[in-house]
C-alpha positions in Angstrom: 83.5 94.8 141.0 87.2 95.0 141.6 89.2 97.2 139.4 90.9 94.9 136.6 94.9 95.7 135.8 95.2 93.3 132.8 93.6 90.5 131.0 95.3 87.9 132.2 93.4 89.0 136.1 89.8 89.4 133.7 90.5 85.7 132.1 90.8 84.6 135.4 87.4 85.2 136.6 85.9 84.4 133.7 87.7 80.7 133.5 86.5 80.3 137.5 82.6 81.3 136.2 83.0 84.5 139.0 82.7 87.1 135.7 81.0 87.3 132.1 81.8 89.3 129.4 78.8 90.8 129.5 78.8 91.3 133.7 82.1 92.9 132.9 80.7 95.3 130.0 77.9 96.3 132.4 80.9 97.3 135.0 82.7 99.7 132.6 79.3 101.2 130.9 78.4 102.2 134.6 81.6 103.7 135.0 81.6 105.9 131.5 78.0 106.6 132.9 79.6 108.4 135.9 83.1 109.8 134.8 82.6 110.8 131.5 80.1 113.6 132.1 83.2 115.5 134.1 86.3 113.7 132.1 85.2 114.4 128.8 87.1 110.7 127.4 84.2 109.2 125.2 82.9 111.1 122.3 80.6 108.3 121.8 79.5 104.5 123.6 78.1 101.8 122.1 76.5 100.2 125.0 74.2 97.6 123.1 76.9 96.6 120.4 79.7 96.1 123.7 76.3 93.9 125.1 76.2 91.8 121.8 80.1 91.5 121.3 79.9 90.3 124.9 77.1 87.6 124.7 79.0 86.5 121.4 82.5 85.8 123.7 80.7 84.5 126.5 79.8 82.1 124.1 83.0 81.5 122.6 84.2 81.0 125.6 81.6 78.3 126.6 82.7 76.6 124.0 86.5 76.6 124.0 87.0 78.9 120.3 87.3 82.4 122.2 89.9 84.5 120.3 93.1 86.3 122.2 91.5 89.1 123.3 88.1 87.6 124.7 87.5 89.1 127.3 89.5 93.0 126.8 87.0 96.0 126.6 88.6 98.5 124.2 87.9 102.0 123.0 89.4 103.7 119.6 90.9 106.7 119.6 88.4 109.1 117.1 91.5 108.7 114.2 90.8 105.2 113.9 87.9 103.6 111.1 85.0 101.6 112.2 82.7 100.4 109.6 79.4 102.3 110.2 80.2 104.7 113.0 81.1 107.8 113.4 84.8 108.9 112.5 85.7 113.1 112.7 89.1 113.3 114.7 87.3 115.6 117.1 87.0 118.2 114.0 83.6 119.9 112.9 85.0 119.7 109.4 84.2 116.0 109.8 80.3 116.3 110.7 78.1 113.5 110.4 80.9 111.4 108.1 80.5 107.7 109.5 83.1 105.5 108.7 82.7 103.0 105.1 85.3 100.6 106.2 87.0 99.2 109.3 90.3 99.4 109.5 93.4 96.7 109.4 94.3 96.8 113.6 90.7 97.6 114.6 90.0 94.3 112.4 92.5 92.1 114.1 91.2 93.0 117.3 87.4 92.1 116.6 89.1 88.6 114.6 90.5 88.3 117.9 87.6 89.1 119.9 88.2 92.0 121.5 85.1 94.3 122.8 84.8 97.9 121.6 82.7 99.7 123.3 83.3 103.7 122.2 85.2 106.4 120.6 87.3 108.8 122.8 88.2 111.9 122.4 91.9 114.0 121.1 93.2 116.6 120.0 91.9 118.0 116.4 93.3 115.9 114.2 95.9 114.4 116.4 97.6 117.8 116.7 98.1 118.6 120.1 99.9 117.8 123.6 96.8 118.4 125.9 94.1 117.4 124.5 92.6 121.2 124.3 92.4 121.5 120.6 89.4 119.1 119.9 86.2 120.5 119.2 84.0 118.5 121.7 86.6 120.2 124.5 89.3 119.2 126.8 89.5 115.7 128.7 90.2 116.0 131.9 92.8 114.1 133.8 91.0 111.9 136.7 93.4 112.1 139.6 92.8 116.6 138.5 90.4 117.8 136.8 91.5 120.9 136.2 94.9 119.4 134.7 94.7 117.9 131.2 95.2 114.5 130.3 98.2 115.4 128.0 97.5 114.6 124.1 96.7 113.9 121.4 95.2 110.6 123.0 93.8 112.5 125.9 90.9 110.5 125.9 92.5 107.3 125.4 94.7 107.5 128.5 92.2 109.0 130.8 89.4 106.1 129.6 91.7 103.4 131.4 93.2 105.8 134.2 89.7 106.3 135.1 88.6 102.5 134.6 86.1 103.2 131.8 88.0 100.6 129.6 90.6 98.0 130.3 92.5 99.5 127.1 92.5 101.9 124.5 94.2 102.1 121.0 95.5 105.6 120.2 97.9 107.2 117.3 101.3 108.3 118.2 102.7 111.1 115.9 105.2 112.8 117.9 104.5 111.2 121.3 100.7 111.5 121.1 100.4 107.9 122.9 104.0 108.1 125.4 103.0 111.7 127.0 99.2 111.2 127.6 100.4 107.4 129.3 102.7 109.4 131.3 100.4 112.5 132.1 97.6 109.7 133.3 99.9 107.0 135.1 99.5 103.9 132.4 101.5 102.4 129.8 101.6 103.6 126.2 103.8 102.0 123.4 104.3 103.6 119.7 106.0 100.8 117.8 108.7 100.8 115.4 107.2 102.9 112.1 105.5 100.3 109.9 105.1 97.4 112.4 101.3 98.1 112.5 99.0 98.9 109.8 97.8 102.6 109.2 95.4 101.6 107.1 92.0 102.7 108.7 93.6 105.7 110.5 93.4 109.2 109.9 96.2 110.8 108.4 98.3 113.5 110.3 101.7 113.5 109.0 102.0 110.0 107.1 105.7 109.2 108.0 105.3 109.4 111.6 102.0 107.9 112.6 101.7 105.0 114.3 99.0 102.7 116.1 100.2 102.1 119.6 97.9 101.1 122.2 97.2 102.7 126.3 96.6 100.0 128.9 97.4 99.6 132.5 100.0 96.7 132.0 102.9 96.3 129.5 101.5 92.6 129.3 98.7 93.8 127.9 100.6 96.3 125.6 102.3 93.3 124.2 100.1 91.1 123.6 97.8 94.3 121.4 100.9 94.6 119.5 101.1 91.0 118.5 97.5 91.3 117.7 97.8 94.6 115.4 101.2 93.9 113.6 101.9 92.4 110.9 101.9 92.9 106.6 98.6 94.2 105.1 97.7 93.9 101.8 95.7 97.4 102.6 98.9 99.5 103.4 102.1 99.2 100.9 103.8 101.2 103.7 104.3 98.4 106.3 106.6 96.1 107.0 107.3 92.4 106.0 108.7 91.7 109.6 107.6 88.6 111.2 106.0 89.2 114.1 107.0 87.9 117.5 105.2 86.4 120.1 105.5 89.5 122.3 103.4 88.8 124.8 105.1 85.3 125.5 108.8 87.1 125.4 108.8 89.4 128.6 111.3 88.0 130.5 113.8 90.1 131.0 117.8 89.3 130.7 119.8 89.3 133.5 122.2 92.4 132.6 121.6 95.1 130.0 123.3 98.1 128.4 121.3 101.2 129.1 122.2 104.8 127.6 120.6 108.1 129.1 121.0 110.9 127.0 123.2 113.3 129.4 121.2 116.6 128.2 117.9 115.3 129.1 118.9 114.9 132.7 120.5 118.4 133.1 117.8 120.5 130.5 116.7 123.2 132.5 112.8 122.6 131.2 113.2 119.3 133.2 110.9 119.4 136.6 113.0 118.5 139.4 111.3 115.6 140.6 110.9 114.0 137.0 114.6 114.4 136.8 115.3 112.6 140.7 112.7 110.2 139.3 115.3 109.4 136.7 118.1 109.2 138.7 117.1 107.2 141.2 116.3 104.9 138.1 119.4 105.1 136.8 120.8 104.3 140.3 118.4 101.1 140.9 119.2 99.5 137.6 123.1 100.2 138.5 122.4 98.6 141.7 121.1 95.5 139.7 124.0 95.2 138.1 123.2 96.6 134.5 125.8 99.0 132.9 124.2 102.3 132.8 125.9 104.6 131.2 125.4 108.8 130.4 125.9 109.5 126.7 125.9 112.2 123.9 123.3 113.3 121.6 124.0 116.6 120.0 121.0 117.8 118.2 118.5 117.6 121.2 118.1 121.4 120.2 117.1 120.6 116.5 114.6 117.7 117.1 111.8 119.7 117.7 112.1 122.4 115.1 112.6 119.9 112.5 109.9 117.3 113.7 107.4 120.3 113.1 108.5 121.5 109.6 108.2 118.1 108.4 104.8 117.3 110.5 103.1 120.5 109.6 104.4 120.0 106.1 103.0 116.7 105.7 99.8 117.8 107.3 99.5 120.7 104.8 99.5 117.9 102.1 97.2 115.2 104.1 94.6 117.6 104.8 93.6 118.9 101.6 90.9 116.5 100.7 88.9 117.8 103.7 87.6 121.2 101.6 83.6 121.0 101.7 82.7 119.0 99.0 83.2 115.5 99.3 82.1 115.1 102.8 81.9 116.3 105.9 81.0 120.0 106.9 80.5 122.5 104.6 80.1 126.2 104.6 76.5 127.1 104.4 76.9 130.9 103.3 79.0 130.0 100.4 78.4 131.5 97.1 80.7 130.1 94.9 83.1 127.5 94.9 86.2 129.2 96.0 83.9 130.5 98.7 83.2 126.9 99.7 86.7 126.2 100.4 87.6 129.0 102.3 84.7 128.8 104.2 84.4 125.1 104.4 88.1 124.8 106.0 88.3 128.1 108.2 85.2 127.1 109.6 85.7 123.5 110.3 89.1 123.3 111.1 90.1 124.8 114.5 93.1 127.6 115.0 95.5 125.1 115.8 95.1 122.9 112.8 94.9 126.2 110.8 98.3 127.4 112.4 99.5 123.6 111.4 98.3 123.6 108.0 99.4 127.5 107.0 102.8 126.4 108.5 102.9 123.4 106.7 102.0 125.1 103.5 104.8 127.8 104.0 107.5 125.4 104.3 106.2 123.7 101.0 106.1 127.0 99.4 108.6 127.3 95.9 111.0 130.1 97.6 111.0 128.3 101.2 111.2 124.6 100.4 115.0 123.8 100.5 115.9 126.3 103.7 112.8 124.4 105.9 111.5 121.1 104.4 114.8 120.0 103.2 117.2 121.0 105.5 114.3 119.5 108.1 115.1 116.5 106.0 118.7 116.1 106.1 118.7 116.8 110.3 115.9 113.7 110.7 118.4 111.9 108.8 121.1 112.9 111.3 119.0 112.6 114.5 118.0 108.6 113.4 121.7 107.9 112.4 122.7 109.0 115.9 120.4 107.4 117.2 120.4 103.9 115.5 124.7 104.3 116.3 123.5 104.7 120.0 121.0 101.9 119.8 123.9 99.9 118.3 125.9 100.3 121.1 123.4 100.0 124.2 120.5 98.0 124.5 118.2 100.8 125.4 118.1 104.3 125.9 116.0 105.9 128.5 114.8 109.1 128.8 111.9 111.3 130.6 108.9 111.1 128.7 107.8 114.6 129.0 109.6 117.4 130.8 106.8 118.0 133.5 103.8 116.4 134.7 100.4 117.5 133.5 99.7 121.1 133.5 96.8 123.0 134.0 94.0 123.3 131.6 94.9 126.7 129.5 98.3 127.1 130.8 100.2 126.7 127.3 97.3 127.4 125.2 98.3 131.0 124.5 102.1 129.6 124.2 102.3 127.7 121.3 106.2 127.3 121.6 105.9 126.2 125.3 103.3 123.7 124.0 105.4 122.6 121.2 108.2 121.9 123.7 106.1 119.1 125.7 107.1 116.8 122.8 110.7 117.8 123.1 111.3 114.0 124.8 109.1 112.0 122.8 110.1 113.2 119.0 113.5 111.8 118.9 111.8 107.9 118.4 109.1 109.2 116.0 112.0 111.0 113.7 113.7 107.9 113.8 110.9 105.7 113.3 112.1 103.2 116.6 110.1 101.9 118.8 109.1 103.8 122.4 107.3 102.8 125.6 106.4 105.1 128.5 105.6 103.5 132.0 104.9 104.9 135.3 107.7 105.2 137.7 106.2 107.4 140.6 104.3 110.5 141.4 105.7 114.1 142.0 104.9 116.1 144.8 101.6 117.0 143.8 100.7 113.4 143.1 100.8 113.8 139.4 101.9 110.6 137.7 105.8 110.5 136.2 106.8 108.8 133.1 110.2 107.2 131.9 110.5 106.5 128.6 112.6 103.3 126.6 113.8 103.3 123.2 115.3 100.1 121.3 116.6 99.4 118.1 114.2 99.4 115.2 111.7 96.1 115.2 113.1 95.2 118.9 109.7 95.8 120.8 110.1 92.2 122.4 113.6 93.3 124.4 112.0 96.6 125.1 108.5 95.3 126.3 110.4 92.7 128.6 112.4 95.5 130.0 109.3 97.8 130.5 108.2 95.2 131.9 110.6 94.8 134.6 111.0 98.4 135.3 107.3 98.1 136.2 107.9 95.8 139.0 110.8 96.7 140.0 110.6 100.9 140.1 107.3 102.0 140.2 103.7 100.1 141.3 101.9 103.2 139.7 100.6 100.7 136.5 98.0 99.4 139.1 97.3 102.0 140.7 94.0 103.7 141.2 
């Protein structure tokens, strides 16, 4: 069987009677079968619930009642809840907890008859740029092994770079959707903050998480958002927005105004052929006719220091309730109940999430709290006021999406600075809560997939996804490619 880019190509088939749901299940399980042993994507399948799901579309579709998303083979990030299967954010603090509920997207996409057939593997918690923090081990990017698959949706990406899924729905904190897409050579969105549910999702740092989902067309990635999105009843956090019809809005305008922030081309972190990759960008969409224009943000240099006080900070807060006793693991040499906590958290949780949460906890401390947390504060609130005023101004600003390709495994792991700075690209959209999509625009030299990353104004996904879109088709062919 051929290898599917997007589900208008899968409907296809299965409206000419050349492919079933179920035939197309059997396709993917054979391919986890194969890959995952040395990729390390899927914590868990669930081969005979993907089979049922399948038969039950196959039926729908028979009979003309098939939902949006009959026919898309999905896996779920291990942050996301699944009513009676496993949940542990690749954390051994979690243990044998099963979810009790399902939550708000993963609902939409079952009402809508999606196919979900595993959980994939991330960073501990969703803290992490490479993947290399979970507990069940690294994934492993496909087109190297020995590289990782970025993070903390490692998994995510590498399940439909390596054709194990047609899409995957991950979390985006800081860029833990954008970077892995780019790392792997596929398309990953983090919407505006609040357009999607988090209800159902594992808490990092509650004012940045998002739902976003990884797929190898930003058709696809549209038509997932319009799926997801929307008010909930479940989560007082999101937004009242109507939703759009993305995935019937991607045609693009004729001209646009495009901002690059002029520090991102010339940082010296920046691999050389990520920034000619930019470049020539910037000098194809000139040569379209679109005003592209270089422009100034001044606190590049504070987004990542503050995007961790207030991340670690929020995590310090969000993970207290995992302590031993409710659920979960707990410490079987304890001896009393301040034992159990201790023992419970420094043995469940791994060093990074430790680092995380003893940072977090500092910077919440009484004699700390206004020189970190709140000053942290007042600079997010600078870097999104500069940022909406650009996004007011242009209709997009573009940007790397990480400053190299993927690294080796183990090459920042001792570094946790140099890790840190991986999200130095991504974080300005998650502290301003706008909307962010990373697609493939060409390889290096080594063959490692490049990302370029758009930002639009708050709750303007349809303009972005319609540009995406065209920057697909008309910069790089790497969203179909193997």
């Amino acid at each position: 069987m051929k290898r599917f880019n997007s589900l208008t190509e899968v409907r296809h088939e299965l409206t000419a009677g050349t492919l079933t749901c179920r035939q197309l299940v059997e396709y993917y399980l054979d391919n986890i079968e194969k890959k995952n042993g040395q990729l390390n994507a899927f914590l868990e399948v669930w081969p005979d619930e993907a089979r049922q799901q399948a038969e039950a579309v196959d039926a729908k579709l028979a009979a003309g009642t098939a939902g949006k998303l009959a026919g898309m083979v999905i896996g779920l990030k291990d942050v996301l809840a699944y009513k009676d299967h496993a949940l542990q954010s690749s954390s051994h603090i979690l243990d044998g907890f099963k979810s009790l509920f399902t939550g708000t997207a993963v609902q939409r996409l079952l009402d809508e008859d999606a196919i979900l057939i595993g959980r994939q593997n991330c960073d501990e918690f969703a803290m992490g740029a490479s993947n290399e923090t979970s507990y069940f081990g690294p994934a492993r990017n496909e087109i190297d092994p020995d590289r990782v698959p970025g993070g903390s949706s490692g998994g995510s990406a590498v399940a439909v770079q390596a054709d194990m899924c047609l899409a995957s729905i991950g979390s985006d904190t800081g860029g833990s959707v954008r970077q892995p897409a780019a790392f792997c050579g596929v398309v990953g969105l983090k919407p505006t903050y609040s357009r999607v549910s988090r209800y159902g999702l594992i808490a990092y740092a509650s004012s940045f998480d998002q739902v976003g989902p990884i797929t190898r067309s930003v058709e696809d990635a549209a038509l997932l958002l319009e799926v997801m999105a929307g008010p909930d009843e479940f989560d007082s956090t999101v937004s009242q927005e109507p939703v759009p019809a993305y995935s019937q809005l991607l045609e693009p305008k004729a001209h646009y105004r495009v901002g690059y922030i002029r520090d991102t081309v010339e940082h010296p972190g920046l691999a050389p052929d990520i920034k000619q990759a930019l470049e020539s960008t910037i000098e194809l969409l000139r040569g379209q006719g679109h005003v592209v224009d270089a422009v100034e943000f001044p606190y590049l240099d504070f987004i990542v220091p503050s995007y961790y006080i207030l991340t670690t900070a929020e995590a310090s807060s969000n993970l207290g309730r995992y302590d031993g006793v409710k659920y979960g693991y707990r410490a079987p040499d304890a001896t009393d109940l301040e034992s159990l906590y201790k023992k419970s958290r420094s043995q469940g949780f791994g060093p990074e999430v430790q680092r995380r949460i003893i940072l977090g906890t500092f910077v919440l401390s009484a004699d700390y709290y206004d020189a970190y947390y709140t000053k942290a504060q007042r600079v997010r609130r600078l870097i999104k006021e500069q940022t909406d005023e650009l996004l007011r101004q242009y209709d997009f600003l573009i940007l790397p999406t990480a400053p190299t390709t993927a690294f080796r495994i183990g090459e920042n792991m001792k570094d946790p600075l140099a890790m840190y700075l991986a999200d130095i690209f991504t974080v300005q959209a998650s502290l301003a809560g706008v909307p962010a999509i990373s697609v493939p625009v060409g390889h290096d030299g080594q063959g490692l997939p490049i990302g370029l990353q758009v930002l639009s104004g708050a709750f303007r996904e349809a303009d972005m996804l319609a540009f995406a879109k065209h920057l697909t088709e008309t910069v790089g062919a790497s969203v179909v490619a193997p």
